[in-house]
N, C-alpha and C positions, 0 to 999 in steps of 0.2 A: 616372841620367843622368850621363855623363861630366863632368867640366868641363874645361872649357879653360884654356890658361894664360891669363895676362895678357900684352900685346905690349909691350916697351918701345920707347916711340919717342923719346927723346929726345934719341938721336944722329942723327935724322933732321932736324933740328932743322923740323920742320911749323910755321911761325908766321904767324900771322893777325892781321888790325887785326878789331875789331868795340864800338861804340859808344865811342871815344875810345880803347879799352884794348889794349894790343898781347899776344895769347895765345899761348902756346906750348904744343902737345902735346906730355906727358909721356908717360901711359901709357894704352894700350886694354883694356878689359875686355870678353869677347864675351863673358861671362857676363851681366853687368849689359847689356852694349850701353851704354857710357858710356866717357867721356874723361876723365883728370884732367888739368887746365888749369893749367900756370904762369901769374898775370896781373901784368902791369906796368902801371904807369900813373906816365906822365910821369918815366920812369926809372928811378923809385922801388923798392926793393926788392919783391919779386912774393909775391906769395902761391897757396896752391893751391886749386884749387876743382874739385869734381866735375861732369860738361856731362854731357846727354844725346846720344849721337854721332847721333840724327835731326834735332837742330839746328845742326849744323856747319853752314855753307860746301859748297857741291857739290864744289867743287874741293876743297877739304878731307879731304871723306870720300872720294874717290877715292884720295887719298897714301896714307890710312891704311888702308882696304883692300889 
């Protein structure tokens, strides 16, 4: 099986509120089917964390398709 590249999206700049925390889409993997997520909280320096892309935001997953 082929694989696909990874999509960068972080000049797309894709950002979401979701339980307090303001997220930012970095990067798409159609391999995994998953997001790597800048997360800020309350200004605070962000860290990265991996999302499953079937739990986005509907609006969401439409940018990044």
């Amino acid at each position: 099986m082929k694989k696909k590249q990874c999509v960068n999206l972080s000049a797309k700049n894709i950002i979401f509120e979701q339980d307090d925390l303001t997220k930012k889409v970095i990067l798409f993997n159609p391999n995994k089917m998953t997001v790597d997520l800048s997360v800020r909280e309350d200004g605070k320096n962000s860290l990265i964390e991996t999302f499953p892309f079937a739990h986005l935001p509907k609006a969401i997953k439409k940018l990044v398709k």
